[in-house]
PADREN-473572 format. One record per residue (C-alpha): x, y, z; residue number from 0. Coordinates in nm, 3 decimals. Layout:
+---------+---------+---------+-----+
!       u !       v !       w !   i !
+---------+---------+---------+-----+
!       X !       Y !       Z ! NUM !
...
+---------+---------+---------+-----+
This chain:
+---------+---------+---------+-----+
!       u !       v !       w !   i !
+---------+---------+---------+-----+
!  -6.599 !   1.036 !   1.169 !   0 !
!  -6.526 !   1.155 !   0.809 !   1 !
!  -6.228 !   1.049 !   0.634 !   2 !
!  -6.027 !   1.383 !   0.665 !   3 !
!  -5.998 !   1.347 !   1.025 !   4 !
!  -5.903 !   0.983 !   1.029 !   5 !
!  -5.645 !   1.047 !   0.812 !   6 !
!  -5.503 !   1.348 !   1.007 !   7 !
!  -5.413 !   1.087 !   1.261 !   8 !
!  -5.221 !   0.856 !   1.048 !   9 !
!  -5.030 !   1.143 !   0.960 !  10 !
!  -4.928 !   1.324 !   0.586 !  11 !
!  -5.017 !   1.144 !   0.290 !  12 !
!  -4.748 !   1.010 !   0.097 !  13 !
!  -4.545 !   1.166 !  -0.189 !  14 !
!  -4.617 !   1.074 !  -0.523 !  15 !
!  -4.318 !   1.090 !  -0.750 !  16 !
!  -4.249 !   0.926 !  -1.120 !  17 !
!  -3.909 !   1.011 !  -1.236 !  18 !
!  -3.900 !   1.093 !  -1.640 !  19 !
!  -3.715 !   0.780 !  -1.717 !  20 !
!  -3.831 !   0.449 !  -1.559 !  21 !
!  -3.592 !   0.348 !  -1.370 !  22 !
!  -3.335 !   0.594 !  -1.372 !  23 !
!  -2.952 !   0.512 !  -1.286 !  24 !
!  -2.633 !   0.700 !  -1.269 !  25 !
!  -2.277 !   0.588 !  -1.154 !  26 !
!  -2.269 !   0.736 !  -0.829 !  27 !
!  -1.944 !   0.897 !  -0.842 !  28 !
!  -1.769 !   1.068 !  -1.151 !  29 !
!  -1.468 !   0.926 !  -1.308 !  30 !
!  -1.221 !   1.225 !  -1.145 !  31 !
!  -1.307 !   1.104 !  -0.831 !  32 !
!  -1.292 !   0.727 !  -0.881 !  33 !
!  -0.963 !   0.748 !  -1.018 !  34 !
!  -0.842 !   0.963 !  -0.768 !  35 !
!  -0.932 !   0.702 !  -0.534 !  36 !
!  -0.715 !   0.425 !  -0.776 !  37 !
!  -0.469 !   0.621 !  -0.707 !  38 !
!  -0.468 !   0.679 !  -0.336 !  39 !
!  -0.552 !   0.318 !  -0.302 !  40 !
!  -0.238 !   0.235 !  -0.527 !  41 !
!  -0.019 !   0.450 !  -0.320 !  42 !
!  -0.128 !   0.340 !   0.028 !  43 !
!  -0.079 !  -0.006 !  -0.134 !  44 !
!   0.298 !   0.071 !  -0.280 !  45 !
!   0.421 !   0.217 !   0.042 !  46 !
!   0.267 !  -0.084 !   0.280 !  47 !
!   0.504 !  -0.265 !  -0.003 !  48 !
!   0.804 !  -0.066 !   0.002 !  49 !
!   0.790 !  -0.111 !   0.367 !  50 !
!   0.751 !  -0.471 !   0.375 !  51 !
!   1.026 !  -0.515 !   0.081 !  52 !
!   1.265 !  -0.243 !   0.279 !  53 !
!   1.205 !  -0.463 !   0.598 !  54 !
!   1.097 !  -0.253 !   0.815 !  55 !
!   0.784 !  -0.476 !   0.875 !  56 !
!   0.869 !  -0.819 !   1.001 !  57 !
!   0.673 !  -1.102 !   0.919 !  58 !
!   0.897 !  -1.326 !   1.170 !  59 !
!   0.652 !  -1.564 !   1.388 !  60 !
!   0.569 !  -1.421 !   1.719 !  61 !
!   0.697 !  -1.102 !   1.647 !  62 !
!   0.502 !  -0.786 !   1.746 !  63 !
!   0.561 !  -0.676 !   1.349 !  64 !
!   0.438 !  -0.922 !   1.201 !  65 !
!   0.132 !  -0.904 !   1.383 !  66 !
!   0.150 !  -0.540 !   1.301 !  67 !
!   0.155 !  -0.581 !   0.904 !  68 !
!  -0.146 !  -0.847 !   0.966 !  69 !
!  -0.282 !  -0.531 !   1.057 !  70 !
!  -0.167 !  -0.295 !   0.797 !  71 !
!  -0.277 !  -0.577 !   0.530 !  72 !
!  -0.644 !  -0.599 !   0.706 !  73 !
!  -0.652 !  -0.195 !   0.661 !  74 !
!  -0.529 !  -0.228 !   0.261 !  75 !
!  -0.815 !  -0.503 !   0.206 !  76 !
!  -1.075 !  -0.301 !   0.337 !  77 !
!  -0.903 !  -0.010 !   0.147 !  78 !
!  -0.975 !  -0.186 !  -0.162 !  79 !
!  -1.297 !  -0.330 !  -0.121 !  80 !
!  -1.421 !   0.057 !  -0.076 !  81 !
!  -1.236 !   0.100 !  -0.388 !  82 !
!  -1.458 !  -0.158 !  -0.521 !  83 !
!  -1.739 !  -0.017 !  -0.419 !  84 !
!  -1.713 !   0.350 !  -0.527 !  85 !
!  -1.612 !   0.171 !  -0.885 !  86 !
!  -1.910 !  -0.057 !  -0.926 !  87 !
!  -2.194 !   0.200 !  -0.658 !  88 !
!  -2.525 !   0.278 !  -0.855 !  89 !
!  -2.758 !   0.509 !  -0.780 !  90 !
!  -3.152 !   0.423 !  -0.919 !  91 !
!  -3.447 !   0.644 !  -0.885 !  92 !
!  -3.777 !   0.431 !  -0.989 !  93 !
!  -4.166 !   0.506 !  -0.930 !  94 !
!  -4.139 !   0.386 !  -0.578 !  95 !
!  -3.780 !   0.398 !  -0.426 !  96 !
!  -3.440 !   0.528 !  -0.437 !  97 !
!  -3.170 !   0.270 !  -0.423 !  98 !
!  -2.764 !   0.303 !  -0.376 !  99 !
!  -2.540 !   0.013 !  -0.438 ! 100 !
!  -2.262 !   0.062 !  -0.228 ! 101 !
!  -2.025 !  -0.069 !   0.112 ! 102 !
!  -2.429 !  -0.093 !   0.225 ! 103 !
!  -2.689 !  -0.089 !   0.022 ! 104 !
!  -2.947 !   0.231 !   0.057 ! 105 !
!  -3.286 !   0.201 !  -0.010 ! 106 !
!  -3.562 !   0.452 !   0.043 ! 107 !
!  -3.928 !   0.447 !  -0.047 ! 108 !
!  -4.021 !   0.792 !  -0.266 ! 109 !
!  -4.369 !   0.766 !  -0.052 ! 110 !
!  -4.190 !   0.806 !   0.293 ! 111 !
!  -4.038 !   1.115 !   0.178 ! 112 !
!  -4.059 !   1.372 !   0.426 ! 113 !
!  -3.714 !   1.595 !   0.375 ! 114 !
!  -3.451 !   1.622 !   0.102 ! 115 !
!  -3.193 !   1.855 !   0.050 ! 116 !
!  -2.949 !   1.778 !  -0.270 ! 117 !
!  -2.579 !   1.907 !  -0.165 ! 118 !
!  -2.300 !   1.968 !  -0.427 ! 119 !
!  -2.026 !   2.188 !  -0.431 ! 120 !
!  -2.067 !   2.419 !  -0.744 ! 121 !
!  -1.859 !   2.392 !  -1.016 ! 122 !
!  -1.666 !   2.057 !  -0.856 ! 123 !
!  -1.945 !   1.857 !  -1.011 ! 124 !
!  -1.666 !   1.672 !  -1.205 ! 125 !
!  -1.489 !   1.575 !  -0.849 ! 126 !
!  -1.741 !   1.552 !  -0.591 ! 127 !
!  -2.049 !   1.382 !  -0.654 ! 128 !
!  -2.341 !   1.574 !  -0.545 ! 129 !
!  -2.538 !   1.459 !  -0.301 ! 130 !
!  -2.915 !   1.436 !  -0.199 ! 131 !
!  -2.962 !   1.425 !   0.186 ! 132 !
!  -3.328 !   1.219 !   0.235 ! 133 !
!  -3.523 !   1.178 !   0.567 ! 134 !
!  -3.855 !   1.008 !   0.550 ! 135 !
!  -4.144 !   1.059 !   0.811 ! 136 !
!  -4.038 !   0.823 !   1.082 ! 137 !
!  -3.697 !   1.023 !   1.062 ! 138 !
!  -3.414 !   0.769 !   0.892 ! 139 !
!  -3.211 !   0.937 !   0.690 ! 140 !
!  -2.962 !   0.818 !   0.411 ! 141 !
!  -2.737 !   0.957 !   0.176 ! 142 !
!  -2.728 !   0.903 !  -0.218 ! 143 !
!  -2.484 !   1.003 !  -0.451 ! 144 !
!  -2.453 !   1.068 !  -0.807 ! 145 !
!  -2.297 !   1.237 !  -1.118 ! 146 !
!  -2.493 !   1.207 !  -1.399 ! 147 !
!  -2.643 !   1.582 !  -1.491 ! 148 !
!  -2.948 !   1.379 !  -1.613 ! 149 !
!  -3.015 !   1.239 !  -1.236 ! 150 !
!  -2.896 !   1.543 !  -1.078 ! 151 !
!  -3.164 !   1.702 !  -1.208 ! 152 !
!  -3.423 !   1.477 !  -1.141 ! 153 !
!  -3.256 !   1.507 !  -0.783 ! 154 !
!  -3.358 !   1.877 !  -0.820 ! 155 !
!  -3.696 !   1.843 !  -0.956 ! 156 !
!  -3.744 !   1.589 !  -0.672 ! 157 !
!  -3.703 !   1.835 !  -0.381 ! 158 !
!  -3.889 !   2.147 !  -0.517 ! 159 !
!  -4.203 !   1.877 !  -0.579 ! 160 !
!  -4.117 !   1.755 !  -0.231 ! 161 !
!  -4.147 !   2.057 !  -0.095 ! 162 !
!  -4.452 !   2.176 !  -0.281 ! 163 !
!  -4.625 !   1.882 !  -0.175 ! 164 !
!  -4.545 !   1.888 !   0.244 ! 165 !
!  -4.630 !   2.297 !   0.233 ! 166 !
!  -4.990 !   2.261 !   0.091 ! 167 !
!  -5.050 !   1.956 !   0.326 ! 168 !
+---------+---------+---------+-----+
């Protein structure tokens, strides 16, 4: 048996891919966008106050509203820890993987590549980040995001090599 049929059966060869700059990062999303988020986290956080202060949440023992802002409070904690996350999230492209800091970490290895598709609304760059959709060959799929034009583009040079390499194969 020669070596092109045994490898038919352990299916495509994997993608080789070096990024320009070794490793590459970019904040994940843009500045617009994570201070909109400040600010929607502020104001969710200022009402569940005004509320509180106003009295119309009771934090009497027992009581069905104080159980109720135990609640609200839970919501505004995980509210912030997102925050946290879209404020600190990295994206990083290096020979062998891409990797997302985020609520979960993403990781993907470049050589299990089998699908990408980078998604971005044109012109709202600035707002919302741009996106490349991955799915390797045994079909997980994962999300990364990013704003820097620099990684964007590698994004983009990333799919038409993708592609290039699964049609000849």
């Amino acid at each position: 048996m020669n070596d092109n049929a045994s490898s038919a059966r352990l299916g495509p060869p994997p993608f080789p891919f070096t990024p320009r700059k070794i490793p590459m990062q970019s904040r994940a999303f843009s500045r617009p966008f994570q201070a909109l988020a400040c600010v929607i986290v502020a104001g969710c956080a200022y009402w569940l106050f005004s509320l509180w202060s106003s009295g119309q949440l009771s934090t009497g023992q027992g009581s069905a509203a104080g159980q109720g802002l135990y609640w609200y409070l839970a919501a505004l904690a995980l509210l912030v820890y997102t925050l946290f996350c879209i404020l600190t999230s990295v994206t990083t492209l290096s020979t062998s993987s891409l990797d997302q800091s985020f609520v979960w970490s993403k990781h993907v290895e470049l050589n299990e590549l089998a699908y990408v598709k980078l998604i971005r609304v044109p012109g709202l760059d600035w707002l919302i980040a741009p996106r490349l959709y991955c799915r390797t060959l045994l079909g997980k799929f994962s999300v990364f995001y990013a704003c820097d034009p620099q990684m964007i583009a590698e994004f983009e040079r990333l799919r038409d090599e993708l592609k290039a390499f699964r049609q000849i194969r």
